[in-house]
N, C-alpha and C positions, 0 to 999 in steps of 0.2 A: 347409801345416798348421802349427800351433802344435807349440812343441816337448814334448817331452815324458821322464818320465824314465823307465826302465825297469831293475828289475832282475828276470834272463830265471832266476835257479834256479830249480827247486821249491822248494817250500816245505820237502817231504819232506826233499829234499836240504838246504837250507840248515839244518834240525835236524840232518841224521847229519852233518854235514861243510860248517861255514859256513866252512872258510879257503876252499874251492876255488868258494867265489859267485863269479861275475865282478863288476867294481867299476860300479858305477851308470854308467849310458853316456845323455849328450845326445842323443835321436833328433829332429835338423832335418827328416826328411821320409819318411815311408815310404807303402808302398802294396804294390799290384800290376795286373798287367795280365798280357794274353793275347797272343804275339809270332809271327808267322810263320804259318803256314797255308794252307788250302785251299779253293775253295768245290767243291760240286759241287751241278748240277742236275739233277733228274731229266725224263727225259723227256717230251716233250707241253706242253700248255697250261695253266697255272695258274687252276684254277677252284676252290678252294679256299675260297671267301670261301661258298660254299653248302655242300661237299660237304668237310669239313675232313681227313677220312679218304684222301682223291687224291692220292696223292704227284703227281701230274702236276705239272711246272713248279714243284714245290717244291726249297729252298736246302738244302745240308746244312753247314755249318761246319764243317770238324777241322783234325787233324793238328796245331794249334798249341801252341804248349809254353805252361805257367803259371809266373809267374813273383813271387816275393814279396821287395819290396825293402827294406831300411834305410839310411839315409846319416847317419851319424852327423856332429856338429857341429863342424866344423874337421876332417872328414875329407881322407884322403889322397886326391891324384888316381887312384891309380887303382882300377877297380873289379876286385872279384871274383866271378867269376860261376862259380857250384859245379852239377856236372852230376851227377847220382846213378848208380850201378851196374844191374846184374842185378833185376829185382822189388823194386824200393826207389824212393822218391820223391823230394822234397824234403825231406822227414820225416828223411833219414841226417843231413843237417847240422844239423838242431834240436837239441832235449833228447835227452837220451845215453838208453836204454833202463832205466839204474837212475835218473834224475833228476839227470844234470850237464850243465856248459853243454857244448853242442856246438860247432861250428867258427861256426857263424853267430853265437853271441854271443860265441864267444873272439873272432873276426876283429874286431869292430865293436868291441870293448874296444878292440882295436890300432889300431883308427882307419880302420879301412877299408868303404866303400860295399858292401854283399852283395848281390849277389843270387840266388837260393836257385830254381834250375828244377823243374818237372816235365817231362819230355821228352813229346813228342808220344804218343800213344794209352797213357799212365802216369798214374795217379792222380787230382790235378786238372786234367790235360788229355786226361782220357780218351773226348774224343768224335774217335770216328775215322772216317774217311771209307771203311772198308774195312772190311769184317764179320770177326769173330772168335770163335769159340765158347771162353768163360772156363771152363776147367775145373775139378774141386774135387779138387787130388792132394794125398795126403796126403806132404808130401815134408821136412817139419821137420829129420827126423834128418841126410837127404841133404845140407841145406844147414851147418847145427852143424858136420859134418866137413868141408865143403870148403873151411868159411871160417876154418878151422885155430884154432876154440873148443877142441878136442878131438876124441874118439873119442866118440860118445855110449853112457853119460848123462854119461861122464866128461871133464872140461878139464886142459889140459899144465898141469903144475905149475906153469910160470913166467906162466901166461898173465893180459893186462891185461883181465881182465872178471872181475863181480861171483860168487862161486860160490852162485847163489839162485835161487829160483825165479820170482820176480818180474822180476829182471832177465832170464830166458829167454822167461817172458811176454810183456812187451811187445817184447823182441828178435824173437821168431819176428811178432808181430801186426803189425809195420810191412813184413811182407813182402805188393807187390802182385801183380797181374796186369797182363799188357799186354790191351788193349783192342782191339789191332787190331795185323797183322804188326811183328814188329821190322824197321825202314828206316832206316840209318843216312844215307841220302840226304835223308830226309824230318825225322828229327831234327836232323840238323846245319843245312839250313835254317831252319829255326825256332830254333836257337841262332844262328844267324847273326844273325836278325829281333832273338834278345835283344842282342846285341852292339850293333846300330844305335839300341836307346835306351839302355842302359848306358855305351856308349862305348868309349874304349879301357879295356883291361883286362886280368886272367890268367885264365885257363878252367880253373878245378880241376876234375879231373875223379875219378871212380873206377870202376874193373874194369871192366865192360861199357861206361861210360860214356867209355872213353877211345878206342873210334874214333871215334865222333863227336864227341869232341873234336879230333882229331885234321883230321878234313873240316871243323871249324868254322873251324877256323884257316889252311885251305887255302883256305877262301870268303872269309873275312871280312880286310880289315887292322886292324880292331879290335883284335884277338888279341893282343897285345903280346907275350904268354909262355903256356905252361902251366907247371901241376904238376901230375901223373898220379899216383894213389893206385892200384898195382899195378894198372896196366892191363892188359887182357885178350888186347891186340892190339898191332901194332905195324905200321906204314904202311914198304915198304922201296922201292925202284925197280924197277921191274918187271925183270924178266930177275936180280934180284938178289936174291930173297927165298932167307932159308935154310931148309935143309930141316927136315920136322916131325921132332922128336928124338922119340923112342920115350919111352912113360911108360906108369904103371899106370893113370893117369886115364882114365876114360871122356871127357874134354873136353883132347880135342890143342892144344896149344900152335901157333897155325901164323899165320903173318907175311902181310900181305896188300899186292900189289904195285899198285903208282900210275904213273902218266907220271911221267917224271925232272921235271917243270915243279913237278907238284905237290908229290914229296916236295922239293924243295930249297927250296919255300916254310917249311915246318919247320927248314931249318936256319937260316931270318933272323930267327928270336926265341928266347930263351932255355926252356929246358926243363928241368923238374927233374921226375923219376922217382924213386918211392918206395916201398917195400918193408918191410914189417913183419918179422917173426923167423919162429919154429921152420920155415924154410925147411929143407930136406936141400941136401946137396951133392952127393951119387950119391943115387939111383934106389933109389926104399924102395917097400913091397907098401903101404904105408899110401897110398891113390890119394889123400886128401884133401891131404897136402903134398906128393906128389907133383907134383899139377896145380901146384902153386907153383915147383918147383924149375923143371921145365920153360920154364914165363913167367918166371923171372925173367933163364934163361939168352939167353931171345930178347930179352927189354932188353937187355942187355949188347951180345950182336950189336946193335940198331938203335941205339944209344950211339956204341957202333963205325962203325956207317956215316953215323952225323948229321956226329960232329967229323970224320969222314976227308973228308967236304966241304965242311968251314970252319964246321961248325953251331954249336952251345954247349948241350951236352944233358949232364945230369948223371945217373948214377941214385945211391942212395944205398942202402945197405944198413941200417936203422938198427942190427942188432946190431953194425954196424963201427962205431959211433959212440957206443956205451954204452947204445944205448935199446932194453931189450928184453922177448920175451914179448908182441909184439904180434898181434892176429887178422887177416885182411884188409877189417878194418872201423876201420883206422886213427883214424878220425874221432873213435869214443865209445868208443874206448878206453879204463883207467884213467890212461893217462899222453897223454891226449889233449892236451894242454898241452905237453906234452915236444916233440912231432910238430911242432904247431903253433910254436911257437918254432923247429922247424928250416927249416918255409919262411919266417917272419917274414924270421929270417936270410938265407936266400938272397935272398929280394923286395927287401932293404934292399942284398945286393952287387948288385941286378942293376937298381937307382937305381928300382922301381917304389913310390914314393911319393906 
């Protein structure tokens, strides 16, 4: 395709705050496509060409992740391929919920190919091969505190999000439903499928989003590296998983064990693990930072067991490093830039250019 120029603010945004536009970016080539999948058929003879209503002998398509790519012009080799969380799509990496640039056009500023998933039976790959009744819970406030905004209606003082009502708007609206069982066997396949057209590359991942990245990189040699945005889980050797630490959260922190084959594929590429703020350090009645303190104590453990195998796994604390007051929504945060600069950095110690 012809090239083309883009710049990705809002409009909105580039009135309240045009320093933080990102700077006009060459797009050599973009698109998308559908990766990995399923077919299934149904039973009997396909006579359908009369009786259109006969599932008999009819195809069903799913399971396949959607994938939306940019390659900007004189990019770097390698690719980035962003895998979304919990009820969230490829929408977390976009435009930020008040209208700033998210990680898909800060990355592509930096010169990097993106490519931006929907995970299998999520969003725009939500045709599933497997039936799922979508329910209508009203669960807003439930997620606001877990994702350490605040206490509702109220946000931590220090916290990197807009205090407005607009920004809570389209925040709670980009939350989806899953369309068919959650399958981390069935997602990471299909992230493997996106690996085999992207290439080699790093698999950012976030929160729920990081065991199957995790099984991505244990299928795929694509994988070159991850970076995990407080991931959910942690992959250890089996007979070696540690035990679930007690917490006030209703969602146990707890480690899930692999063939020694597979975890030691994880320690032959680099990893960087990453962690927002108002984390505790003991055990508070507050369950929404609770559930954090918990995961973040079992990174430290699975850190611990990567390098004691010769791996190269980092986690990062960002209040240990001046950046702080972050949600577990790193991405669209106010200091989304800040973050963003801190994997730049490591991508550039760890030669992926």
């Amino acid at each position: 395709m012809k090239s083309i120029w883009i710049a990705a603010a809002v409009m909105a945004s580039l009135a309240a705050s045009p320093a933080s536009a990102m700077k006009p970016v060459t797009i050599a080539d973009q698109g998308s496509f559908m990766a990995g999948g399923t077919v299934v058929t149904a039973p009997g003879a396909y006579g359908g060409n009369t009786n259109p209503l006969n599932q008999a002998g009819q195809t069903l398509h799913g399971d396949h992740a959607y994938v939306f790519y940019q390659i900007p012009a004189q990019a770097h080799n390698t690719a980035l391929v962003f895998l979304h969380g919990y009820g969230q799509s490829g929408k977390t990496w976009e435009t930020t919920p008040d209208g700033r640039d998210g990680f898909q056009n800060i990355f592509l500023e930096k010169g990097y190919k993106t490519y931006i998933a929907d995970q299998p039976r999520r969003g725009r790959a939500g045709r599933s091969t497997e039936p799922q009744a979508i329910g209508a819970v009203p669960d807003d406030q439930l997620w606001y505190n877990n994702f350490r905004i605040g206490q509702w209606p109220q946000k931590f003082d220090n916290v990197q999000v807009r205090d407005d009502a607009v920004w809570r708007d389209q925040f709670f609206r980009q939350m989806t439903p899953d369309t068919g069982a959650y399958d981390e066997a069935v997602i990471s396949d299909a992230m493997k499928a996106v690996f085999g057209k992207a290439g080699d590359g790093v698999c950012i991942t976030h929160s729920q989003g990081g065991g199957p990245g995790w099984r991505t990189a244990i299928k795929s040699s694509h994988v070159k590296g991850i970076i995990a945005l407080e991931p959910g889980t942690f992959f250890f050797p089996e007979g070696q998983v540690p035990p679930v630490e007690e917490t006030t959260s209703p969602f146990p922190a707890a480690g899930v064990g692999v063939p020694m084959d597979d975890f030691m594929k994880l320690t032959r590429i680099p990893v960087l693990v990453l962690y927002g703020g108002n984390i505790p350090a003991e055990q508070t009645p507050v369950w929404g930072l609770d559930n954090w303190r918990v995961r973040l104590n079992l990174a430290k453990a699975w850190v611990d067991a990567v390098n004691r195998c010769g791996g190269d796994a980092t986690l990062i604390y960002l209040p240990d490093i001046g950046i702080y007051g972050n949600t577990h929504f790193l991405m669209s945060d106010l200091n989304n830039r800040d973050v963003a600069d801190v994997m730049e950095r490591w991508m550039k110690e760890k030669h992926f250019d």
